[in-house]
C-alpha positions as CSV (number, residue, x, y, z in Angstrom):
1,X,0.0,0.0,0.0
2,X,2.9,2.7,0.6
3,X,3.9,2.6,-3.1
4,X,0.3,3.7,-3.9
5,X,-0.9,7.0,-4.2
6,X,-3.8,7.2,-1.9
7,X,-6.3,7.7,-4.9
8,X,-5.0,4.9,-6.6
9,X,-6.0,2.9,-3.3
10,X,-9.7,2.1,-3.9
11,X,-9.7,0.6,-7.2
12,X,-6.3,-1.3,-5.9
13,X,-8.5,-2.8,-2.8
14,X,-11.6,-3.6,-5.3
15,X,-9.2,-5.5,-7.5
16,X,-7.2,-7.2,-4.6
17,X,-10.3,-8.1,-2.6
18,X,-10.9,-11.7,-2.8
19,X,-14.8,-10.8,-4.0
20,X,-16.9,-12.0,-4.9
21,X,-16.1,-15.1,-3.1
22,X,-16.2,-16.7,0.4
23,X,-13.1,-15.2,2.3
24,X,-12.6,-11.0,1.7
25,X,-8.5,-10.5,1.6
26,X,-8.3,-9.7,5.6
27,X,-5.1,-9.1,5.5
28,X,-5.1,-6.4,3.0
29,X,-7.7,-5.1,5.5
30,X,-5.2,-5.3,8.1
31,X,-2.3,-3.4,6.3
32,X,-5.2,-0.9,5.0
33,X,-6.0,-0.2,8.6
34,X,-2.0,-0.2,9.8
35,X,-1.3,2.3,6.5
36,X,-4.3,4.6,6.4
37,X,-5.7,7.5,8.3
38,X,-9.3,8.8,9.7
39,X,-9.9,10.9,6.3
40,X,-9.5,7.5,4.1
41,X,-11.2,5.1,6.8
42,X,-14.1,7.8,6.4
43,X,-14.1,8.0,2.8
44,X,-14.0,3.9,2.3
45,X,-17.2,3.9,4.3
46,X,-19.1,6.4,2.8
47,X,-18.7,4.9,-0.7
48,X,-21.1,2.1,0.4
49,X,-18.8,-0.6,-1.2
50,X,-19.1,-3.8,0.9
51,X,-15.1,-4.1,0.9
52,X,-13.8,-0.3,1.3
53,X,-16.6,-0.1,4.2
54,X,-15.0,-3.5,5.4
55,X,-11.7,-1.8,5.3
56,X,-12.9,1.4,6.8
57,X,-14.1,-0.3,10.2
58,X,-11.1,-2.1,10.5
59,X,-8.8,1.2,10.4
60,X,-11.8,2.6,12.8
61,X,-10.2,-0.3,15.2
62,X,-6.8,1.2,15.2
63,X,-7.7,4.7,15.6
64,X,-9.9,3.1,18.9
65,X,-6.7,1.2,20.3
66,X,-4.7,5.0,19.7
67,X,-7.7,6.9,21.9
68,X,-10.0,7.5,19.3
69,X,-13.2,8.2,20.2
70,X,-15.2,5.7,17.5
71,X,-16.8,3.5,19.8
72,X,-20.2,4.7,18.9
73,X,-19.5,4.7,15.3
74,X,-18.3,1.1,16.0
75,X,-21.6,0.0,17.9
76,X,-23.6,1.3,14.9
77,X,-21.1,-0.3,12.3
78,X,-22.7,-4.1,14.6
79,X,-25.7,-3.8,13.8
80,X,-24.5,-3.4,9.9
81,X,-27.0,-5.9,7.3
82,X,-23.9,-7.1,6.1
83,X,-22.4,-9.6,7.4
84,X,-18.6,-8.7,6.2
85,X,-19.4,-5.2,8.1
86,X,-20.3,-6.8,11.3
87,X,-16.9,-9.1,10.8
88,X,-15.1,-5.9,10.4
89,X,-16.2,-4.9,14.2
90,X,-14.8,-8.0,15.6
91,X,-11.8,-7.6,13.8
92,X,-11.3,-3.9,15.0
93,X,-12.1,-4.8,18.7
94,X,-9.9,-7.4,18.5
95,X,-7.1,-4.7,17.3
96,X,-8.0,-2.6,20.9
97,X,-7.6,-5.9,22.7
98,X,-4.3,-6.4,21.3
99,X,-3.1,-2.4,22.9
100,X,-5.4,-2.1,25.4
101,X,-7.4,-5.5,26.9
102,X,-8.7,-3.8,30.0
103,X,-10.5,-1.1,27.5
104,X,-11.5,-4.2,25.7
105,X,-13.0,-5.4,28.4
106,X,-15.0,-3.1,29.9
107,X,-16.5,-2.1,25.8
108,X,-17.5,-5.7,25.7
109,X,-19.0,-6.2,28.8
110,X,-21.3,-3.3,28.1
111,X,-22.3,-4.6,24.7
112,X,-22.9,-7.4,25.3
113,X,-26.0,-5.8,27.6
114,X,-26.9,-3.6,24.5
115,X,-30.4,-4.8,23.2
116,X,-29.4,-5.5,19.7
117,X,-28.3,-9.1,19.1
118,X,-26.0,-7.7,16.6
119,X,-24.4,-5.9,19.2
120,X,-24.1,-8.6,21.5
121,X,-23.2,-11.1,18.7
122,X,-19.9,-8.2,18.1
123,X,-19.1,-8.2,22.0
124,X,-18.9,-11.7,21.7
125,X,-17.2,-12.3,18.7
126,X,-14.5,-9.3,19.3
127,X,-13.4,-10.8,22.7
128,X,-13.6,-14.9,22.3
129,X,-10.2,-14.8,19.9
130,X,-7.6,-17.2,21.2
131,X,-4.6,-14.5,21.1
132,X,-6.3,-12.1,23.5
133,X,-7.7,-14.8,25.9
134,X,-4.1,-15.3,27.6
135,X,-5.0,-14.2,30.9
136,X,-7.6,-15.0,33.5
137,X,-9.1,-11.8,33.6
138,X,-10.2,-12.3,29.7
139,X,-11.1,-15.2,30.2
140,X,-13.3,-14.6,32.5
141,X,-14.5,-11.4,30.8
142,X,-14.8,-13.5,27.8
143,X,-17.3,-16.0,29.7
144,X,-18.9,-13.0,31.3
145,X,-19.9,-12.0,27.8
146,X,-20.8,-15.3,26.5
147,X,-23.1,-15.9,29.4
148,X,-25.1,-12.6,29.1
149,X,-25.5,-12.4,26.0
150,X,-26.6,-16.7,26.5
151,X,-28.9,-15.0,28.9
152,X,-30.7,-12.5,26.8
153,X,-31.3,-15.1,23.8
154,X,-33.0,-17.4,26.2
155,X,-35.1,-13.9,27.5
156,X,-36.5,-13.4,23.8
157,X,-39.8,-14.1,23.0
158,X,-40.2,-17.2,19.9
159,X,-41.3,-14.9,17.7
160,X,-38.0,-12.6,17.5
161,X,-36.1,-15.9,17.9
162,X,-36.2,-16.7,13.6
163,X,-35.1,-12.7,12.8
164,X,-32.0,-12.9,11.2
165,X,-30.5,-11.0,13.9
166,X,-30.8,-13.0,16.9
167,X,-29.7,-15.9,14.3
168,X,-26.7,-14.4,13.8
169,X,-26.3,-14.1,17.6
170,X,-26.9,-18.0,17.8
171,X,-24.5,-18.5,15.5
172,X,-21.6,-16.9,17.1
173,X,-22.6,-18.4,20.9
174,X,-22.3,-21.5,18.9
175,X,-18.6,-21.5,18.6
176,X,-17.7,-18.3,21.0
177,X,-18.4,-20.8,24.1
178,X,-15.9,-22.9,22.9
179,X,-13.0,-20.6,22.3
180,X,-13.5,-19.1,25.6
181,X,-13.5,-22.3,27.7
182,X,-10.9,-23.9,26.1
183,X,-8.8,-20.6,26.6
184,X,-8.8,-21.9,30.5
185,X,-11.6,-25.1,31.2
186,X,-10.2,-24.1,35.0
187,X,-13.0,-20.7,34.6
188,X,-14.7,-22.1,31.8
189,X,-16.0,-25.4,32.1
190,X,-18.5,-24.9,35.2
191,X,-20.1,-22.1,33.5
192,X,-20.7,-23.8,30.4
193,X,-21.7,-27.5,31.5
194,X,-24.3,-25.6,33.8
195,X,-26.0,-24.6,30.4
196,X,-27.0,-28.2,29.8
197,X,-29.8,-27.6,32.6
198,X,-31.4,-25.9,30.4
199,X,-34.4,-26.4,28.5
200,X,-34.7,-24.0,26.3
201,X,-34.3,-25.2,22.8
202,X,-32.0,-22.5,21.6
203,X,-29.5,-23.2,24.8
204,X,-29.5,-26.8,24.1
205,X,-28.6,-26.1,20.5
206,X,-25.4,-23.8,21.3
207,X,-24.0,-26.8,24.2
208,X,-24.9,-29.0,20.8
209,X,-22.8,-27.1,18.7
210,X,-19.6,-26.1,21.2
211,X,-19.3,-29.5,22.1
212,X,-18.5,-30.5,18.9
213,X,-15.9,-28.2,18.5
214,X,-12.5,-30.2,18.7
215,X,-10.9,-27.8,20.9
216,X,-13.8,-28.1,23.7
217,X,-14.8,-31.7,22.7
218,X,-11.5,-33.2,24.0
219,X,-12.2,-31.3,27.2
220,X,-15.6,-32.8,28.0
């Protein structure tokens, strides 16, 4: 990206972008969001492309991890219809967790009691990444999160249960148990087996799907 000009950068990113297909080029993301400033993070998003806006969020997670204040703009980025957009969130939380876990945290923590499942589904997905759950504290910020947001899908009526929003949310529980428990099954484990007291369909189905998971499975 440094050879570029920065005008020549959008159709460069078009070109190089890995769509349409199943896996967007995250790691031209990634040098996008190491190379770039506020001005061309803003200007990728307003263009309404699915991967300059994908790009734009990510950079939005490095000017958060330098003090930026963007943390709204990155709650409203969550709750995105596309799903490459809501990726993008994790991706730039996980870029704060990387300079500053404890700010992680506590962002996390009060997403994850936000009343949009997209939201939630970001908290969840931002913090349950095995290189940032290397410490006990995210660990069990990580279960916190998980077990909330757990919480307020079992809360929701059956009718908001087949939006595609709390879908997505059920998605990610499905595998962001088991990244967080296996991250330390010391914290992890009792939390989790409790779920299987459950009888809520939903509950059932995410203990169904994390314990399938090799990384939990071996644990059980």
């Amino acid at each position: 990206m440094r050879v570029l000009d920065a005008a020549q950068w959008p159709g460069y990113l078009r070109e190089h972008s890995g769509l349409p297909g199943p896996r967007a080029n995250i790691e031209l993301a990634q040098a996008v969001a190491d190379e770039g400033d506020q001005d061309c993070f803003d200007g990728f998003i307003t263009t309404g492309d699915e991967y300059l806006v994908f790009c734009g969020v990510v950079g939005l997670g490095r000017l958060l991890a330098e003090g930026g204040e963007v943390e709204q703009r990155l709650r409203g980025h969550a709750a995105d219809a596309r799903w490459r957009v809501r990726e993008a969130v994790a991706l730039a939380l996980q870029r704060l967790g990387d300079g500053d876990p404890l700010r992680l945290f506590d962002l996390v923590l009060d997403w994850a009691d936000d009343e949009n499942p997209l939201v939630q589904r970001a908290a969840a997905a931002g913090v349950c990444e095995p290189r940032l759950l290397s410490t006990s504290d995210a660990v069990e910020c990580a279960i916190e999160v998980c077990s909330r947001s757990t919480k307020a899908l079992a809360a929701r009526p059956p009718d908001e249960r087949r939006s595609t929003e709390v879908r997505a949310l059920r998605q990610a529980l499905g595998y962001c148990w088991s990244v967080a428990v296996a991250a330390d099954p010391a914290i992890g484990l009792p939390a989790f087996q409790a779920l299987a007291a459950s009888a809520d369909p939903d509950v059932t189905w995410l203990v169904r799907e994390n314990s399938k998971k090799t990384r939990l499975a071996k644990l059980l």
